[in-house]
N, C-alpha and C positions, 0 to 999 in steps of 0.2 A: 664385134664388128657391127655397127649400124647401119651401115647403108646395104637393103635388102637384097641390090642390083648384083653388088661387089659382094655379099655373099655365095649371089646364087653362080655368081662366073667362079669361086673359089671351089664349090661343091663340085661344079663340071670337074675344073680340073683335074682335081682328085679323086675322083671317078674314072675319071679315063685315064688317068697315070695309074690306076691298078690296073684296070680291063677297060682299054684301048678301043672307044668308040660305044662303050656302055652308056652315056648318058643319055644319045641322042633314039638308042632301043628304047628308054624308059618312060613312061610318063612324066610328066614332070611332076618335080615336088610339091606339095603343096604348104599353106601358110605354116599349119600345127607342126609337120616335118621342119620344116625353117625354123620355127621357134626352140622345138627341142633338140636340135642338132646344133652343137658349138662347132666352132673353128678358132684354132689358138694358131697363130702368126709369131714364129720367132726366128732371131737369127743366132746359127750357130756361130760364136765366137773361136769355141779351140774343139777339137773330138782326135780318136785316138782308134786307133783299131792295129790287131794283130793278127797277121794275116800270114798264113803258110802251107806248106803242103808237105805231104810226105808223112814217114812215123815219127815215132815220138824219138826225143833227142834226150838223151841221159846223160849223165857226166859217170863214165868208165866204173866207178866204186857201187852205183846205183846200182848195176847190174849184179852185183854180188849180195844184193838184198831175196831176200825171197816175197819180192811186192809184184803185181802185176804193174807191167807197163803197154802202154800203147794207145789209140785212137779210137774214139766214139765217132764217126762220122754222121751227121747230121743233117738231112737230106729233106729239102723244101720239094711236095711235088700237089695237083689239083688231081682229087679223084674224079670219079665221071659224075656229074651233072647231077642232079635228083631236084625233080620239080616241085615246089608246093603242092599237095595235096589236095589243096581249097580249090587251085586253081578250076575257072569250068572250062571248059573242054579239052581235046587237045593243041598244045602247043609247042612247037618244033624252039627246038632251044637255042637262041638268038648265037649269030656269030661271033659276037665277043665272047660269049662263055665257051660255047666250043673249041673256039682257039686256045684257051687256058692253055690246056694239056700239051699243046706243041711247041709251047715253048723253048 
């Protein structure tokens, strides 16, 4: 991407499409940020995904195996907050981060 404008509006957005109103907490970026930070622009042609709920589903003979069956559940969640270290003094943890959690 070359043009430094339409980068930096790409970085917003994708910023606040994680954590919704991050950008405008933050300082802004600066040049050397810009430079070492890519952005790859593509378009999804075809994607696939299997999606379900419930336990696992066997075919009748499966269960006369002596194999385990069943479900891993996989569970996305934000722990609490933990500040930089470096930081100096204190600082109350901005609302978009706090929000995480309540999602």
């Amino acid at each position: 991407m070359e043009d430094a404008n339409e980068k930096l509006a790409v970085f917003e957005r994708f910023t606040d499409a994680i954590v919704p109103g991050r950008w405008a907490e933050c300082r802004p970026i600066n040049e050397k940020e810009a430079n070492v930070t890519g952005i790859l622009a593509l378009t999804i042609e075809d994607a696939s995904a299997k999606i379900r709920t419930g336990g696992a589903v066997d075919d009748a003979e499966d269960y006369e195996l002596p194999i385990w069956a069943g479900v891993v559940p996989i569970v996305t969640t934000y722990g609490e907050p933990v500040g930089d270290e470096k930081m100096r003094g204190e600082w109350e943890v901005p609302g978009s981060v706090r929000g995480l959690g309540e999602k």
